[in-house]
C-alpha angles and dihedrals in degrees: 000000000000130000109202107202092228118033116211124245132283113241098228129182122146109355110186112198104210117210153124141223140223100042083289095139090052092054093047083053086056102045090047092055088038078054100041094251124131104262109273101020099136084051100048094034087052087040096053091044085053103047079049100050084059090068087213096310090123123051105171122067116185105212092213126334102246108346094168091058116091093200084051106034089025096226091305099122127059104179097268096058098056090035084064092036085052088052094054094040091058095045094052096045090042095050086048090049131343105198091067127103120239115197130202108240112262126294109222137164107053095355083294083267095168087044099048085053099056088054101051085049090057099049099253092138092090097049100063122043094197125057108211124200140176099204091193105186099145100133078065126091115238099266099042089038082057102047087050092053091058095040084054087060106047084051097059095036085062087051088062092054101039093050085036084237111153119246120260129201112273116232121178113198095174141032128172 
């Protein structure tokens, strides 16, 4: 495995996050297995005709805003849930077109180091190309905001090593 010190850039047009509110999607999950589907069926089978109906026009897919955040996902994922959720996600992007990207949602407060990790222990690192984050160290001044950003990667780049996940590009959508 290699680290290159600068990553290049990610190509970006048009990215859809795909979500809902509400703890709409656990409830789906629970209607599909009351019903003898697979858990999040409606929302893969209605992710994979969308990504269809855009022809290719879209190439990036982000898999939940912030599902590690409880104001955002409202308590709905453990890690194991998304990272499901995750698993079906990718498969159904990925049948629809496979040269797309599918991003985790963002990883917010303190790089979501402990949630990052769950995810890596579970295996979630094949089923997202893009690693998103939303790095938000405003209550820092520049230098020290700065130096925390790049303390937050090389965290999570250890992650990668420690759990043997592979490294993902790194994309960050919001700072504060």
């Amino acid at each position: 495995r290699t680290r290159p010190d600068v990553a290049e850039p990610l190509a970006l047009g048009v990215k859809v996050v795909v979500d809902f509110r509400c703890g709409c999607i656990q409830l789906l999950a629970e209607r599909d297995q009351a019903h003898g589907g697979p858990p999040y069926s409606w929302f893969t089978d209605t992710l994979r005709a969308t990504v269809e109906l855009t022809g290719g026009a879209v190439r990036d897919w982000e898999i939940w805003g912030e599902w590690a955040c409880p104001a955002v996902a409202q308590g709905i994922f453990g890690g194991r849930n998304y990272r499901d959720l995750l698993e079906a996600a990718y498969t159904a992007v990925k049948e629809a077109d496979p040269d797309c990207r599918v991003w985790t949602g963002g990883f917010g407060v303190n790089f979501g180091l402990r949630a990052y990790q769950r995810l890596l222990e579970q295996g979630a690192d094949e089923f997202f190309d893009v690693l998103n984050l939303h790095p938000f160290v405003h209550h820092r001044p520049w230098p020290e905001a700065e130096a925390a950003i790049h303390r937050g990667f090389g965290y999570l780049r250890e992650l990668e090593i420690r759990t043997g996940a592979v490294a993902k590009p790194i994309a960050c959508t919001e700072f504060g």
